[in-house]
C-alpha positions as CSV (number, residue, x, y, z in Angstrom):
1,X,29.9,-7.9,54.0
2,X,27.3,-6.0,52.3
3,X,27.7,-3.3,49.4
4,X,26.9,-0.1,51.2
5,X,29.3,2.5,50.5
6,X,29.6,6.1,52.2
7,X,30.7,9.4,51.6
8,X,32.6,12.0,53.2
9,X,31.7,15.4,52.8
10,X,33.5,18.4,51.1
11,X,33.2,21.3,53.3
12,X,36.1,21.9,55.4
13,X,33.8,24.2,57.9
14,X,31.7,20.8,58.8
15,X,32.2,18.4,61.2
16,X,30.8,15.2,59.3
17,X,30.4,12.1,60.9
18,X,30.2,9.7,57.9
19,X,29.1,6.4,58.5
20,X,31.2,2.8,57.7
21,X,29.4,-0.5,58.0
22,X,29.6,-2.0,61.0
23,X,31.4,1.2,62.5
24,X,29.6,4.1,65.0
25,X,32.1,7.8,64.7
26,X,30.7,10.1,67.7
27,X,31.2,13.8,67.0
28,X,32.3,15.6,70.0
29,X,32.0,19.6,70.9
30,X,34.7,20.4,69.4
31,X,36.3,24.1,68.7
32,X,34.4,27.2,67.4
33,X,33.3,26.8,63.5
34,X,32.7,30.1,61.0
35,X,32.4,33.5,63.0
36,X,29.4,34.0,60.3
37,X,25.9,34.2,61.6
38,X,23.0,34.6,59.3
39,X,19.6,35.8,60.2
40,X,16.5,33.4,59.8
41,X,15.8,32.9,56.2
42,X,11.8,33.6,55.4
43,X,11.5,37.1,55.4
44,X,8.6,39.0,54.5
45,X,10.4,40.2,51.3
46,X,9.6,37.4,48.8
47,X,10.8,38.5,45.1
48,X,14.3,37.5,46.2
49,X,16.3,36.4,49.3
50,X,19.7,35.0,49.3
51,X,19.5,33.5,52.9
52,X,21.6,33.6,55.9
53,X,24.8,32.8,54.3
54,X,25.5,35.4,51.4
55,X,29.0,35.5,51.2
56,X,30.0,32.0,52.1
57,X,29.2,30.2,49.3
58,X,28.5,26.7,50.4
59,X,30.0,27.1,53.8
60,X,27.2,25.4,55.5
61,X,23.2,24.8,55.0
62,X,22.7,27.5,56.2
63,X,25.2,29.3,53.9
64,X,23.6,28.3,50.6
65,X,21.6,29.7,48.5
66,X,17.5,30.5,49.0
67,X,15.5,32.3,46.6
68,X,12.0,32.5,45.8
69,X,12.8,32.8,42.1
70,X,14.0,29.6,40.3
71,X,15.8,31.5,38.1
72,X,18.6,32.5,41.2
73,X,19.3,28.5,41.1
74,X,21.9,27.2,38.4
75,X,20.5,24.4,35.9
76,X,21.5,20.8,38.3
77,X,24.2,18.2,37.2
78,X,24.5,16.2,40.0
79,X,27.3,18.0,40.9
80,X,26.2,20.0,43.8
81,X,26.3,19.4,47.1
82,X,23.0,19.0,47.4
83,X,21.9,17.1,44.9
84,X,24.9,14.5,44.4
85,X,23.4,11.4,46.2
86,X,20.4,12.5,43.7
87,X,20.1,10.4,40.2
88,X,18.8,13.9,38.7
89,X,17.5,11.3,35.6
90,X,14.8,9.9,37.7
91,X,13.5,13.5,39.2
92,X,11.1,13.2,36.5
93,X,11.7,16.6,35.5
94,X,10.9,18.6,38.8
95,X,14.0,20.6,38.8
96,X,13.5,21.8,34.8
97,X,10.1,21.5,33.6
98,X,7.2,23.3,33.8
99,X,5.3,21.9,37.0
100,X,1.5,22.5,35.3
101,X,0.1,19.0,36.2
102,X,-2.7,18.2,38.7
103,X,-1.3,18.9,42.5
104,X,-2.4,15.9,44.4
105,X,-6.2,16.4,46.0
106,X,-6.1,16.9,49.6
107,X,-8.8,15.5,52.7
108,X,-8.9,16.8,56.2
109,X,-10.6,14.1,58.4
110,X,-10.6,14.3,62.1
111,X,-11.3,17.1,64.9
112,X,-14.0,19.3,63.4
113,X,-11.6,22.5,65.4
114,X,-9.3,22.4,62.9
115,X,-10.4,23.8,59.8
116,X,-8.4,24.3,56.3
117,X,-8.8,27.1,53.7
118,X,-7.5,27.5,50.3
119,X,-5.5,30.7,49.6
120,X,-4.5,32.2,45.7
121,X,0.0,32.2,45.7
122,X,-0.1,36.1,46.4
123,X,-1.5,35.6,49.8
124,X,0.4,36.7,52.7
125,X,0.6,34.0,54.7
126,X,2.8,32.1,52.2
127,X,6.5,32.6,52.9
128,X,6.3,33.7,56.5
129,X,7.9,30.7,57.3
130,X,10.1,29.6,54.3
131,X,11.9,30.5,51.3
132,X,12.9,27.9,49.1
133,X,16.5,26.1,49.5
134,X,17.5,24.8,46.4
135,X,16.0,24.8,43.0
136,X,13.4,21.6,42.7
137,X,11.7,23.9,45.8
138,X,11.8,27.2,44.3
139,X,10.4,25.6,41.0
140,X,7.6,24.1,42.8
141,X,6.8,27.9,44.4
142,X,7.0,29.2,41.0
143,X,4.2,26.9,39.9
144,X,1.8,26.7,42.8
145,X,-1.0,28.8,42.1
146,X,-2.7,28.3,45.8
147,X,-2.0,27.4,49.0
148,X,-3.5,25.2,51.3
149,X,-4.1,26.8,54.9
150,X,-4.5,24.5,58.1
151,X,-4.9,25.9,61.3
152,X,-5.6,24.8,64.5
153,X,-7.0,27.1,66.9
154,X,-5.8,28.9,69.8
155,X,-6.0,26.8,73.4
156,X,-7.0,23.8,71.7
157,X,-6.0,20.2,73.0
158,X,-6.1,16.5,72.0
159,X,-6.1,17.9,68.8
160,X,-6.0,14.6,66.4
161,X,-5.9,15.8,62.4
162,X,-5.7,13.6,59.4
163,X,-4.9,15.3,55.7
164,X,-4.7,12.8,53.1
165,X,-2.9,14.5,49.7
166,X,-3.6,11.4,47.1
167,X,-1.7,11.8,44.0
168,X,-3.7,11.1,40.9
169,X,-1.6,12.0,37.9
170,X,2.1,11.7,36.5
171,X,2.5,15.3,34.8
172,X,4.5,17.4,37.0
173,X,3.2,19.2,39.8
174,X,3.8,22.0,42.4
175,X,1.9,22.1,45.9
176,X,1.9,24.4,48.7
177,X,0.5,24.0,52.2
178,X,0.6,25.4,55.5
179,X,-0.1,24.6,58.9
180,X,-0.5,27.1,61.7
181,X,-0.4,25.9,65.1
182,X,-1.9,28.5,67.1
183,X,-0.6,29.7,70.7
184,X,-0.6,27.5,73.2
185,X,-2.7,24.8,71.2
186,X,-1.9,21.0,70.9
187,X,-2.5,18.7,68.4
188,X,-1.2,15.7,66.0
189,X,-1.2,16.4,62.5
190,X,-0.9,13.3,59.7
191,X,0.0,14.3,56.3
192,X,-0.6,10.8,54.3
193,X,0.5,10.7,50.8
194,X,-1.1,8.4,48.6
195,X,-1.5,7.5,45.1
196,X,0.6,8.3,42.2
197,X,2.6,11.6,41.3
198,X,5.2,14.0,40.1
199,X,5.4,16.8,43.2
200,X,7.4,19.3,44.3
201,X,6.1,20.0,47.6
202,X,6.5,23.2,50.0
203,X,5.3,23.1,53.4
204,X,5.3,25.5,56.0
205,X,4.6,24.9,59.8
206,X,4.2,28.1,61.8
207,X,4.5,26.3,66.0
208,X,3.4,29.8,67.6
209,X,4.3,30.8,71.1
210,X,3.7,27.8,73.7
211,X,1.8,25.6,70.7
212,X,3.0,21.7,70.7
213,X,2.5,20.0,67.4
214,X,3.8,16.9,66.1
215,X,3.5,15.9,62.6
216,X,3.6,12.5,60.7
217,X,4.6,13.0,57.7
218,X,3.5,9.5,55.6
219,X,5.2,8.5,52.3
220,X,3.2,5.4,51.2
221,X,3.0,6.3,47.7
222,X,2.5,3.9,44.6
223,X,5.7,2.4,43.5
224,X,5.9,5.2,40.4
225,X,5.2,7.9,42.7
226,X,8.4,10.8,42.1
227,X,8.3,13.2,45.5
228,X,10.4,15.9,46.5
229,X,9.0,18.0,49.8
230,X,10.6,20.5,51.8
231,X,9.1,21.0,54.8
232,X,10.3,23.7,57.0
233,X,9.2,25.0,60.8
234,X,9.4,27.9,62.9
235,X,9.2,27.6,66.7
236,X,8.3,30.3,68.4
237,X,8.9,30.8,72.1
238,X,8.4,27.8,74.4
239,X,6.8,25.9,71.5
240,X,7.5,22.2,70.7
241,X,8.0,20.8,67.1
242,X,8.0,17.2,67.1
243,X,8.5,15.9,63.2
244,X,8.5,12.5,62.0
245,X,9.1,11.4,58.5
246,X,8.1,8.1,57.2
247,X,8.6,6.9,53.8
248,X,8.1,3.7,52.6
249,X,6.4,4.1,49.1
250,X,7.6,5.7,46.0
251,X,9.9,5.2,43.0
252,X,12.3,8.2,44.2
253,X,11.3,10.3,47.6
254,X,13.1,13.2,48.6
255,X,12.0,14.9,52.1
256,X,14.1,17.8,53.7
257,X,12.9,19.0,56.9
258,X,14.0,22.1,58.7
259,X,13.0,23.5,61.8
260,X,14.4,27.3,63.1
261,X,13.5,29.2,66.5
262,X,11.5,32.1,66.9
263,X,11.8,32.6,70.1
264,X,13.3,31.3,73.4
265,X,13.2,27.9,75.2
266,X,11.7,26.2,72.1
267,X,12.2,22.6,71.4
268,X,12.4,20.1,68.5
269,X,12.7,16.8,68.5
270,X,13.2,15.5,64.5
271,X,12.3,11.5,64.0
272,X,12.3,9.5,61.0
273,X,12.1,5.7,59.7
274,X,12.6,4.6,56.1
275,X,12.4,1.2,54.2
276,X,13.7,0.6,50.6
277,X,13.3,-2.2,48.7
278,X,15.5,-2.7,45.4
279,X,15.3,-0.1,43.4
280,X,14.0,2.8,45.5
281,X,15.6,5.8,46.3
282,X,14.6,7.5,49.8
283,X,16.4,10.5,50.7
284,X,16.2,12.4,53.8
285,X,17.9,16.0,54.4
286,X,17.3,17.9,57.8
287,X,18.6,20.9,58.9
288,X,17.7,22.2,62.6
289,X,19.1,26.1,62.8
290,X,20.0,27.1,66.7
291,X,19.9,31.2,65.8
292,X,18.6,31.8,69.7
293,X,19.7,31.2,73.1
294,X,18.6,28.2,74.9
295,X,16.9,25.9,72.6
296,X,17.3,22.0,72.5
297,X,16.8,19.8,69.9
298,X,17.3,15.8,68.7
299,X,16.8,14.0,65.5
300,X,16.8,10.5,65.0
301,X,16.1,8.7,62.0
302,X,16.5,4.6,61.6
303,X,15.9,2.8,58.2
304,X,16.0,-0.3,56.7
305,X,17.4,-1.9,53.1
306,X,16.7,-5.2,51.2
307,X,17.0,-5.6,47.4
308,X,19.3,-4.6,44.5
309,X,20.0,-1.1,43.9
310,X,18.3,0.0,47.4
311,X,19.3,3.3,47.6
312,X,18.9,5.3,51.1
313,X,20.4,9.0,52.1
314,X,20.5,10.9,54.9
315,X,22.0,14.0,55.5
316,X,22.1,15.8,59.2
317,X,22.6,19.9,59.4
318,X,22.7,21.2,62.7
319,X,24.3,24.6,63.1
320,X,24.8,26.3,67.1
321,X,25.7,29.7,65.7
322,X,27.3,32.3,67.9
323,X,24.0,33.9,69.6
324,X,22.4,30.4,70.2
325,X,24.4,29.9,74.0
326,X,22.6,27.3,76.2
327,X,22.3,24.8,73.1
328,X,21.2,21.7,73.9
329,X,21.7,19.2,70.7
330,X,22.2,15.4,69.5
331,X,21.4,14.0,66.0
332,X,21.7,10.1,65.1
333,X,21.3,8.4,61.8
334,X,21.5,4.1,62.2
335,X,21.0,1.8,59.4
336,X,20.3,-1.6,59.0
337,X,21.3,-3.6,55.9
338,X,19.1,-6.7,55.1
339,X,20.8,-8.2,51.9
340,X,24.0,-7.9,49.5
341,X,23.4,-4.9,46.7
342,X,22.7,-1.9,48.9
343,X,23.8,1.9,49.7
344,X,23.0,3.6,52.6
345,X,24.7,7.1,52.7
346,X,24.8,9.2,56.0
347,X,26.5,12.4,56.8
348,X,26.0,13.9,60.4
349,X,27.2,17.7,60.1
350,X,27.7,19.8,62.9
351,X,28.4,23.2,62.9
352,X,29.3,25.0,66.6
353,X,29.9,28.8,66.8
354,X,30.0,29.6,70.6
355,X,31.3,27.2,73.4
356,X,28.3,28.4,75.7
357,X,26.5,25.2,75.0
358,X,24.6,22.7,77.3
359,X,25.8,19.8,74.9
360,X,25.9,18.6,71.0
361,X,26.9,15.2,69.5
362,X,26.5,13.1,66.4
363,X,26.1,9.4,65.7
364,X,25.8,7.7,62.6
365,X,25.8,3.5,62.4
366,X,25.6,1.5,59.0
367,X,25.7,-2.6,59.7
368,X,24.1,-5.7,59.0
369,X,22.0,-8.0,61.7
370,X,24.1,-8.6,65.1
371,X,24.6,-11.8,65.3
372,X,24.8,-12.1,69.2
373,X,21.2,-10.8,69.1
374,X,20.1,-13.6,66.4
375,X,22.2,-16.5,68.6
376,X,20.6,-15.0,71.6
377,X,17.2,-15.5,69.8
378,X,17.4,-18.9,67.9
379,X,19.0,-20.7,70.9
380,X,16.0,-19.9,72.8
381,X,14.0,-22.0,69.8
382,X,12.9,-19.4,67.4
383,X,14.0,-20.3,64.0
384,X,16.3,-17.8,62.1
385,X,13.6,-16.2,60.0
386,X,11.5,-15.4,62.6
387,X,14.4,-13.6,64.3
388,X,15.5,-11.8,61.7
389,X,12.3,-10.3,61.8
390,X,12.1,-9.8,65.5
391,X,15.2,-7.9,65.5
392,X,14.4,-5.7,62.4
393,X,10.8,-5.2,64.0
394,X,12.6,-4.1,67.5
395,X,15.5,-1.7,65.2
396,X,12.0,0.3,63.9
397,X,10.0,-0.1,66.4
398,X,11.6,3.1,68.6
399,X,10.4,5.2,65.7
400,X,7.0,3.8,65.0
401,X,6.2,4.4,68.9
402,X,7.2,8.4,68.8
403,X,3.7,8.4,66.6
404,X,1.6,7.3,70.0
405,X,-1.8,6.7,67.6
406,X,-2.5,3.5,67.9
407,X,-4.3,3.1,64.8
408,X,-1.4,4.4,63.1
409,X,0.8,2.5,64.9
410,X,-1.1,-0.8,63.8
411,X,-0.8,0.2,60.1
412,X,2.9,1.1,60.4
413,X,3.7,-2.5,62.0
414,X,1.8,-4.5,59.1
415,X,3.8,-2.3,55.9
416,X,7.0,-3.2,58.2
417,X,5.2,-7.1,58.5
418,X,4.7,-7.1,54.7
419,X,8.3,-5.8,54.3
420,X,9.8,-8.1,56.1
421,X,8.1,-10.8,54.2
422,X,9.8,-9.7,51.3
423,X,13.2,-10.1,52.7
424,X,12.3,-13.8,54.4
425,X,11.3,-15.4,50.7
């Protein structure tokens, strides 16, 4: 067996699928959670907001904390909900120091209809979507000193977008950037980080009324490369917000998407795919809010882990609350262990305040190779390394084709190629 270990989580008010090699725990619909709504955090007031939960301290994601002002966040110690899967010694300082370095430079390549502006911190577009959740996030919105505007027009289709943020320093950072997706426009945006860097990151993704944008959001940083991002949506009426979080690179990376609706009949679909090799910490927090009727959403993420001290997290928020009848909502988590010397933590929460729901489930699967699958595959003549790598390739390959760019695609198979050629030596 390998060394993975999991974790159950504290709150009582959660339904937490945790996940046991070898071992899949459905969550069903089960009874009527906290009779506490919350509005959508983001307001237009930005000196201070304590979110949608005041009141009910750590009662759910949605219950915490958010603040523009780093100050509102208690010094970290690992303690926290939050931050306990975290080793806070290898944040390089994000949640403490004074973020002052160079932000990574960023590129926009692509359709010449999107264009990208730079904004001073005071400008009203930042904030209209998010407010920062925890205190690495708030610190980075302290420090930012401009913001990075992307916008793709009104009507537009095919849109095909490439921003490449290429880290090129170690000091401490903060960036901002945000990406409005006009009404009824469609496009692909990839955000490719590169390089090397200390960053707290805050992105905002504004999906206006009948807009459909998907996001790949690229972590193939240099092996030093420190990154914490939140990255948070808001989907107006009959918009789609597909996001898809890939992270490969780094020493430690953090990403937490979120995605609220802001308006009726939107949908989000959440993907993601990780691969740690010894050492790495990859950490993946979502949260998808259902505060209106008749919305649907589904996250899936899959990863992979080979080498000592491979360290992989994901946690999975999804709260129904009371207002949000005609749900429809699924979240999965499934990991695949390569070698002994591993941990893969995964916590599905699920949070249901009405019964009026078209559906809501949780899966979460930890395990190593099948070995029906590998028999299946070496008694038809292929030799056991080469099926190993079939299988893993197959396991990934579900996430790499949500991207549908083929050139993307292409580069995504070969880092999983030259991953896989670590684990075969």
């Amino acid at each position: 067996m390998s060394e993975t270990t999991t974790h159950i989580p504290d709150e009582k008010a959660r339904i937490g699928a945790p996940s046991i090699p070898g071992f899949t725990e459905e969550g069903e619909n089960l009874s009527p959670l906290n009779e506490a709504a919350s509005p959508l955090a983001g307001d237009s007031v930005k000196g201070h907001s304590h979110g949608g939960g005041v009141g009910i301290p750590d009662s759910s994601r949605a219950g915490r904390l958010t603040s523009y002002n780093v100050d509102d966040f208690a010094p970290l110690t690992g303690r926290e909900e939050d931050w306990r899967f975290t080793p806070l010694k290898r944040l390089g300082g994000l949640h403490k120091k004074e973020l002052t370095g160079a932000a990574p430079k960023v590129e926009l390549s692509g359709d010449e209809k999107v264009t990208i502006t730079t904004v001073p911190a005071s400008d009203k577009l930042r904030g209209v979507v998010s407010t920062p959740e925890d205190r690495v996030a708030a610190n980075g919105w302290k420090y930012a000193n401009e913001a990075h505007v992307l916008t793709i027009p009104a009507n537009a289709e095919g849109i095909k977008s490439h921003l490449t943020i290429t880290g090129e320093s170690m000091d401490p950072a903060a960036q901002h950037i945000i990406v409005i997706a006009q009404e009824n426009s469609e496009a692909t945006l990839v955000l490719d980080h590169v390089g090397s860097a200390v960053l707290s990151q805050n992105i905002e993704f504004e999906v206006r009324a009948g807009a459909k944008l998907t996001v790949v959001s690229l972590q193939a940083w240099n092996d030093d490369a420190i990154h914490a991002s939140s990255q948070q949506a808001a989907v107006a009426k009959d918009a789609y917000f597909k996001h898809i979080a890939i992270s490969f690179g780094g020493d430690l990376v953090r990403v937490n998407p979120s995605a609220r609706f802001a308006g009726e009949h939107g949908e989000v679909e959440l993907y993601g795919l990780y691969f740690a090799d010894a050492g790495q910490h990859q950490e993946h927090r979502l949260f998808v809010d259902h505060n209106l009727p008749n919305c649907t959403s589904n996250v899936l993420y899959k990863g992979a882990l080979q080498g000592e001290g491979a360290h992989t997290v994901w946690i999975g928020d999804v709260l129904i609350r009371k207002e949000a009848s005609g749900t429809d909502s699924y979240e999965a988590n499934r990991n695949l262990v390569l070698t002994d010397g591993t941990r893969a933590d995964s916590v599905p929460n699920l949070e249901i305040e009405t019964g009026l729901i078209e559906g809501a489930g949780h899966a979460s699967t930890t395990g190593r190779f099948d070995d029906e699958h590998l028999f299946y595959l070496m008694s038809r003549g292929i030799d056991e390394k080469s099926a190993r790598r079939l299988v893993v390739r197959g396991f990934l390959n579900e996430i790499v084709q949500q991207i549908r760019d083929e050139e993307l695609e292409a580069r995504l198979t070969d880092i999983i190629e030259k991953e896989l050629a670590v684990t075969n030596n």
